[in-house]
C-alpha positions in Angstrom: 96.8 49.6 71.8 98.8 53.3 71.8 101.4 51.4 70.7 100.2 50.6 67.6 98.8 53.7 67.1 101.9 55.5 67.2 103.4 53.6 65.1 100.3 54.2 62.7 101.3 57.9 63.2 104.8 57.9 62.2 103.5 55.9 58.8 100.9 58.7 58.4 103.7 61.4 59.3 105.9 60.0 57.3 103.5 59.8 53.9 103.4 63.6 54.6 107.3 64.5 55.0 107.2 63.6 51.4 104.0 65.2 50.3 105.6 68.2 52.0 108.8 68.1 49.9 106.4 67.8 46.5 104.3 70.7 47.2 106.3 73.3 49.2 107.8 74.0 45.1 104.7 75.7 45.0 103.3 77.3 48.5 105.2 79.2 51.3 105.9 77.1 54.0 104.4 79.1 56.8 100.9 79.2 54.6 100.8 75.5 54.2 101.4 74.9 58.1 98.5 77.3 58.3 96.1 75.9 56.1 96.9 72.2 57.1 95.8 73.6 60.5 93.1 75.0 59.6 92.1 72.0 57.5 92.6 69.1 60.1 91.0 71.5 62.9 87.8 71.5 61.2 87.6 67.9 60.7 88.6 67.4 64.0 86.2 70.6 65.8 82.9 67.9 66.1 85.1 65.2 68.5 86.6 67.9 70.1 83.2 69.5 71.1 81.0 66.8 71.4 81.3 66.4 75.1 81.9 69.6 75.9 84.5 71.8 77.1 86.4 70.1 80.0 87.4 72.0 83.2 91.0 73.5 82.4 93.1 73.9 84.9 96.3 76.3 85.3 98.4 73.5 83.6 96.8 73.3 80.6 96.8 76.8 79.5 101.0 76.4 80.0 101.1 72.8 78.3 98.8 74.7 75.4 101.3 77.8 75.4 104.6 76.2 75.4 103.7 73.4 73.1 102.5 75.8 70.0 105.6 78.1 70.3 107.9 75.4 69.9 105.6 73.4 67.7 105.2 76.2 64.7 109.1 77.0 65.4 110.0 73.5 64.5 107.0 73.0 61.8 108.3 76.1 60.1 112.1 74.9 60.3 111.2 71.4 59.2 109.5 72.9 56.0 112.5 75.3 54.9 114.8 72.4 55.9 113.3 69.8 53.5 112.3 72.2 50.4 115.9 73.0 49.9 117.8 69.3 50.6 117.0 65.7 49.6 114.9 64.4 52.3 117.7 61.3 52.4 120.3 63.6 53.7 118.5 65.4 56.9 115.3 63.5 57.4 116.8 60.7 59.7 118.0 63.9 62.2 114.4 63.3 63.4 114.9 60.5 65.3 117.4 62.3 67.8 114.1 64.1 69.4 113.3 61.7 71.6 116.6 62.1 73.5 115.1 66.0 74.1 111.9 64.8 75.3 113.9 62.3 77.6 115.2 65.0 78.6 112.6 67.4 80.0 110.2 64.3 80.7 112.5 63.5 83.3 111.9 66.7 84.9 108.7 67.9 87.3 106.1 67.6 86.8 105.8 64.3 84.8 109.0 63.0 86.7 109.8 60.2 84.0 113.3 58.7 85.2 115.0 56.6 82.1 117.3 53.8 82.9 120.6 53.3 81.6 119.7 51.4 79.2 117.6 54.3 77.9 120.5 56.4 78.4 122.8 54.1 76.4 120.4 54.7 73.2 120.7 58.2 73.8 124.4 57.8 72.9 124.0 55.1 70.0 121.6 57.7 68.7 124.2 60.3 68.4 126.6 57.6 67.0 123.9 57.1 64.5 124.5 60.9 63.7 128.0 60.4 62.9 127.7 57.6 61.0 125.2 59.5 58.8 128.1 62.3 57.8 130.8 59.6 58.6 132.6 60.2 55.0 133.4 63.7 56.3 135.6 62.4 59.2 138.5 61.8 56.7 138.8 66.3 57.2 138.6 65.8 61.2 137.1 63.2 63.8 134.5 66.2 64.9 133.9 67.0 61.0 130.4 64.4 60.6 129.1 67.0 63.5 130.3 69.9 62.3 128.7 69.7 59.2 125.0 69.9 60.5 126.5 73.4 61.5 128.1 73.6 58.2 125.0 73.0 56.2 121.6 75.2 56.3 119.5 72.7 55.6 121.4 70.4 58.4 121.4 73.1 60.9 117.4 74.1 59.8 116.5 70.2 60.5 118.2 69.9 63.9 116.9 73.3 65.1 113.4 71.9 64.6 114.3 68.3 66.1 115.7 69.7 69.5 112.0 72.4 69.5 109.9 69.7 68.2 111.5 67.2 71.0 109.8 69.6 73.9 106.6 69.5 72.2 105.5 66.3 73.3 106.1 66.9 76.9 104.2 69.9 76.4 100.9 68.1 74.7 101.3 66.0 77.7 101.2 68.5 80.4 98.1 70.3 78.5 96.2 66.8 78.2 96.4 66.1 81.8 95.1 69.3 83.0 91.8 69.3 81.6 89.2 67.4 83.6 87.8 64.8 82.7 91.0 64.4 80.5 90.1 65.5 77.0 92.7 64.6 74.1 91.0 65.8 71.4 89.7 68.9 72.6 93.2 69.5 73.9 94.9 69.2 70.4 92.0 71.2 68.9 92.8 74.1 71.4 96.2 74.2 70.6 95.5 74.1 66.6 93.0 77.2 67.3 95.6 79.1 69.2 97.8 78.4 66.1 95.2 79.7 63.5 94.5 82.9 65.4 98.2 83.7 66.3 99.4 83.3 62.7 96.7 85.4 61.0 98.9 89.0 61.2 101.4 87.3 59.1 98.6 86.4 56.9 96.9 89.2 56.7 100.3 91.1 55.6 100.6 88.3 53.0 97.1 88.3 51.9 98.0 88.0 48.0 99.9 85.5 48.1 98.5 83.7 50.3 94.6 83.7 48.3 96.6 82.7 44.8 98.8 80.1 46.6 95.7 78.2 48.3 93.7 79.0 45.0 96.0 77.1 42.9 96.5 74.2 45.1 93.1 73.8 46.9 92.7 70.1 46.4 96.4 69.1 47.5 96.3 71.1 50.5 92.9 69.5 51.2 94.0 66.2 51.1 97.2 67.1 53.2 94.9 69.1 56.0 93.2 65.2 56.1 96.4 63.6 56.8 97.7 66.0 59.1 94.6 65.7 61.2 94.8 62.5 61.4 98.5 62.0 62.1 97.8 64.5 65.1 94.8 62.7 66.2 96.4 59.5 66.3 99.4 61.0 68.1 97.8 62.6 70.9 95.8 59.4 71.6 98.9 57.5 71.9 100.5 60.6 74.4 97.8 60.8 76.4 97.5 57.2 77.1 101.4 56.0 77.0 104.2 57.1 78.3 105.9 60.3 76.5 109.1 59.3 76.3 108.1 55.7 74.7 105.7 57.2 72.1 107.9 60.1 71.3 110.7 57.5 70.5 107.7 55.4 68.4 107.0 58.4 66.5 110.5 58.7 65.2 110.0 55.4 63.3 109.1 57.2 60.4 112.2 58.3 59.1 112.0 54.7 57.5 108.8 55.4 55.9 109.8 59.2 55.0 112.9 57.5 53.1 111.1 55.0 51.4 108.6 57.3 49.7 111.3 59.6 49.2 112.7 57.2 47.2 109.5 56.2 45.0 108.4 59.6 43.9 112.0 61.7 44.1 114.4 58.9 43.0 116.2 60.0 46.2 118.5 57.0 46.5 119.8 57.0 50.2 123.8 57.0 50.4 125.0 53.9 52.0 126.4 55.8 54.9 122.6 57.3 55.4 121.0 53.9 55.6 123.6 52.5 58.1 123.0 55.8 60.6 119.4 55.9 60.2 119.7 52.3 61.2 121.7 52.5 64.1 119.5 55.8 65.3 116.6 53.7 65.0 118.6 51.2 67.1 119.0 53.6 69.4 115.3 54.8 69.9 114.2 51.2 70.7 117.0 50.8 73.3 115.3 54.3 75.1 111.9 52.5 74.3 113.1 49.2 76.1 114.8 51.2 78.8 112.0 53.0 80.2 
């Protein structure tokens, strides 16, 4: 059943890339990661609570830690990246996270060990990369690479790809500390640790941010909804699948991000763009079949 509901996530997730992309025209993109959290953690606070607070052991409050550092990081990259470029031309970088959380869910203390055949994705991912810049190679064979260092947008996008890779190694450790494991409450936690930590920044934007949310009330509403319920459906799939498997699920919807991308922007893909995003999508399913 995670299965599917990962895959549900990425279609939620990627509705919301694009919802993003309209919207940040109009609203900073540290006050809408803020009020989307605040938004989805309220609709979220009754399932959280209902049982209780579990018992939280020393695990959890490092999971919970290490997983909203790198998670606003990469939220707040992710939104600068996408307001300034066509979602088309760095959205598909997404896809390469799941090599990161390979990466560290190979380590202690979840100890996930990746075959080759999961390792062999990891490289037709990063051919997927190239292929997506490919028409620079005719200035250099390293050129399709060095252009996502060339670019700000590029470089924003795979800044918050490598952070938000960790994250879901993180959500994991933090899940299975509390006792009896608690998904929800877990994800809830985290959100409330993001509300309170942001609110200095806030408080020295406090104009902006009252006219911003003011103006825009009833699209930030609906995209609090979505959010929580793309982070609902996510942890559920984390906490009861493997990591690396759901993580490389997630990444799916780069397909769905360019497809509404294209309905309300008009932003028509480059044929290059569609043959990399496909081959990075190749990629993730070899990691999925290969662990």
């Amino acid at each position: 059943m995670w299965f599917y509901i990962a895959l549900s996530a990425a279609l939620v997730s990627g509705i919301l890339v694009v919802l993003n992309k309209k919207i940040l025209s109009r609203v900073d993109p540290i006050i809408l990661f803020w009020i989307m959290i605040v938004i989805s953690t309220i609709f979220m606070a009754y399932f959280a609570l209902k049982d209780g607070i579990p018992d939280l052991g020393q695990m959890f409050f490092i999971g919970v830690i290490c997983s909203v550092i790198f998670y606003t990081f990469s939220r707040i990259m992710q939104f600068r990246a996408i307001k300034d470029a066509p979602i088309s031309q760095i959205y598909p970088l997404i896809v390469l996270s799941p090599i990161f959380t390979m990466t560290l869910a190979f380590l202690p203390p979840l100890s996930e060990r990746p075959s080759m055949m999961a390792l062999a994705g990891s490289l037709v991912s990063l051919i997927g990369v190239y292929t997506i810049n490919v028409s620079a190679a005719r200035e250099g064979i390293f050129e399709p690479f060095k252009i996502l260092f060339k670019n700000k947008s590029a470089l924003l996008m795979l800044v918050s790809v490598i952070t938000i890779g960790f994250v879901s190694v993180f959500d994991k450790i933090a899940i299975n500390g509390t006792t009896p494991k608690n998904i929800i409450f877990t994800l809830f936690f985290e959100n409330m640790v993001i509300i309170i930590g942001l609110l200095p920044y806030l408080f020295v934007r406090r104009k902006d941010v009252i006219s911003q949310v003011s103006i825009n009330k009833w699209a930030l509403l609906g995209l609090g909804i979505l959010f929580a319920l793309s982070n609902i459906l996510g942890f559920i799939s984390i906490g009861d699948g493997s990591v690396s498997i759901v993580s490389a699920l997630f990444r799916t919807q780069v397909f769905f991000a360019l497809l509404f991308s294209f309905i309300f922007f008009k932003d028509k893909p480059k044929l290059e763009t569609i043959i990399g995003s496909l081959i990075l999508i190749l990629g993730v399913v070899l990691v999925k079949f290969g662990l």
